[in-house]
N, C-alpha and C positions, 0 to 999 in steps of 0.2 A: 698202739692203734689210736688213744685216745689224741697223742698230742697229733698225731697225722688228721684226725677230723677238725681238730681245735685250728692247724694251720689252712687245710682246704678253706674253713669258715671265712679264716681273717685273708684270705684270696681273693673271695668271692665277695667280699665286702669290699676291698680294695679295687676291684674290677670295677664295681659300681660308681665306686669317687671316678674315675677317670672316666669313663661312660657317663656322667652328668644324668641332672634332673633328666626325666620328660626322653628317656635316650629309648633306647629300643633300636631297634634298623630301622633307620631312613632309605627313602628310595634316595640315588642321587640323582639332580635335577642337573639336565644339558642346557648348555648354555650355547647360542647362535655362535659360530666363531668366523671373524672375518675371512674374507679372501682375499690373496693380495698381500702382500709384504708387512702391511703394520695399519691398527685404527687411527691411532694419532701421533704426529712427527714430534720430532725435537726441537729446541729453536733454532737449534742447528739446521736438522732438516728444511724447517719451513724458511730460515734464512735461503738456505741451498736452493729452494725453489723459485724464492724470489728471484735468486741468480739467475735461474735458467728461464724465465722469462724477460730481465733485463738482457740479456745474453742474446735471447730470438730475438730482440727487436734491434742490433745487428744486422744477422742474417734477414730478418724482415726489409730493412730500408736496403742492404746490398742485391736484395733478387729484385725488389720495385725498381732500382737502376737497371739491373739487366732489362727488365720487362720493358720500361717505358725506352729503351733505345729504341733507334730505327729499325737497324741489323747491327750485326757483328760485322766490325772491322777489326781486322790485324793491324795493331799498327801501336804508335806509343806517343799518348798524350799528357800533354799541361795546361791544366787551366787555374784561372782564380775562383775560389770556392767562393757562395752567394754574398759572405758577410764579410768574411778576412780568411788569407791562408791562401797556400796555395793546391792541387792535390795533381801526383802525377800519376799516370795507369798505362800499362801497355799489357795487350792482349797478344797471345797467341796459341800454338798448338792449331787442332782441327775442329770440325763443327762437335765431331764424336765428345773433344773432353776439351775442354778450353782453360785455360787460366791465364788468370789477370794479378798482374803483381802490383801493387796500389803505394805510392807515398804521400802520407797525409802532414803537410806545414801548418799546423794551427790552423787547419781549415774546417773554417764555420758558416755553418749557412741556418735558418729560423729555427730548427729545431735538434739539430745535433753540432757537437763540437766532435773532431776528431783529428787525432796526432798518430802517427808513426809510422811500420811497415808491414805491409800484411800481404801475405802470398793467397787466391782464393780459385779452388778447382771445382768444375760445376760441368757436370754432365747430363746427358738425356736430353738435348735441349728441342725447340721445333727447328723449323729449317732456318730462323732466320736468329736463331743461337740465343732463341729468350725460353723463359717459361721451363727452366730446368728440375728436375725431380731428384738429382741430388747433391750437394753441394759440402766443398769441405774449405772453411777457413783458416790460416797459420800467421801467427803473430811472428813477423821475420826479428823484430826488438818490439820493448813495449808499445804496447798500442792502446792508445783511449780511444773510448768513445763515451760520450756524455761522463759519467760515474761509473765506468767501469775499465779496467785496466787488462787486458789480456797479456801475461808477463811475456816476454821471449821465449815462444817456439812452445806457446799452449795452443791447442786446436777446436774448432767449432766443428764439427760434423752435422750432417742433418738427410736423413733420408727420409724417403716416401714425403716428398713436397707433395702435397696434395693445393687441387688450384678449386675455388668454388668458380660458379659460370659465370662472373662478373671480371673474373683473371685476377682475384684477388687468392692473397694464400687463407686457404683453409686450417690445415692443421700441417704440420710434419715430425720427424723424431727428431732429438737435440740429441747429440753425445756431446761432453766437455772431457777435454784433458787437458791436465796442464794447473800451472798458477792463475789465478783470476784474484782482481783486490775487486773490492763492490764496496760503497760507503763505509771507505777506512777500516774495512776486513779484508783478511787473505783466506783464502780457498782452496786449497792444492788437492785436485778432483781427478778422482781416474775412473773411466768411463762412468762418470754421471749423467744418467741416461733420463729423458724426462720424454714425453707426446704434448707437445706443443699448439693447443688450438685457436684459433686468432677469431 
């Protein structure tokens, strides 16, 4: 019996080393917890982000072309682009879903460069086949544009085109899939999904 009190003692003494000074029960203290997938990115992530706003401005300058046409015609053209290059496009399908299959010759005009082939389908549109709410682009081979590379047969998705009342784009959703290179990085993205507000 003795040596049983003599070991309870040196228990009870050892319980206190591990319980520290000043211990006792603490209440524990909550702490706010985000909403939303994560507080702060990776550089990865925030690179990735970067992407997906080089990326919209793409889709940005391809729907300002639809918008600023007249109407929609079917038919298949070439022209020389504003600075050098030349770029060919021919539309078809119906007003419901249209696509335009694009080749771009080193065609530069003041603010974008752009090279290769790209398949691009855009539906929703008004009656005169502008102002679509949603739109999906496809790199037929590589395609640049300015600093960014969309590999062969990576895709731009973008729905809920939101327009503000000046006909300018508001916001829309980006999906990426596929290769994408951005300032000497490669990116192989599957549905990287981003809300895009301009």
């Amino acid at each position: 019996m003795k040596n049983f009190k003599i070991l309870f003692i040196k228990i009870s003494f050892l319980g206190l080393a591990f319980q520290g000074c000043g211990g006792g029960a603490k209440t524990k203290k909550n702490y706010p917890t985000a909403i939303g997938s994560a507080v702060s990115l990776t550089a990865q992530e925030e690179r990735a982000n970067n992407l997906g706003l080089e990326v919209s401005k793409i889709i940005e300058t391809r729907i300002n072309t639809i918008n600023q046409q007249e109407a929609t015609s079917f038919s298949k053209t070439t022209r020389y682009c504003d600075v050098s290059g030349l770029q060919e496009k021919e539309l078809f399908g119906t007003m419901d879903k249209i696509t335009q299959t694009s080749n771009y010759q080193s065609c530069e005009n003041d603010t974008n460069v752009q090279h290769g082939d790209t398949v691009m389908t855009y539906k929703h549109t008004d009656e005169d086949g502008k102002f679509p709410d949603t739109l999906e682009l496809q790199a037929k081979n590589d395609y640049q544009f300015n600093n960014i590379t969309l590999k062969e047969g990576a895709t731009i998705e973008c729905q809920n085109i939101i327009y503000a009342e000046n006909n300018q784009i508001k916001s829309m959703i980006l999906i990426i899939n596929g290769t994408v290179e951005y300032d000497s990085k490669t990116y192989t993205l599957e549905n990287h999904t981003e809300i895009i507000n301009f």
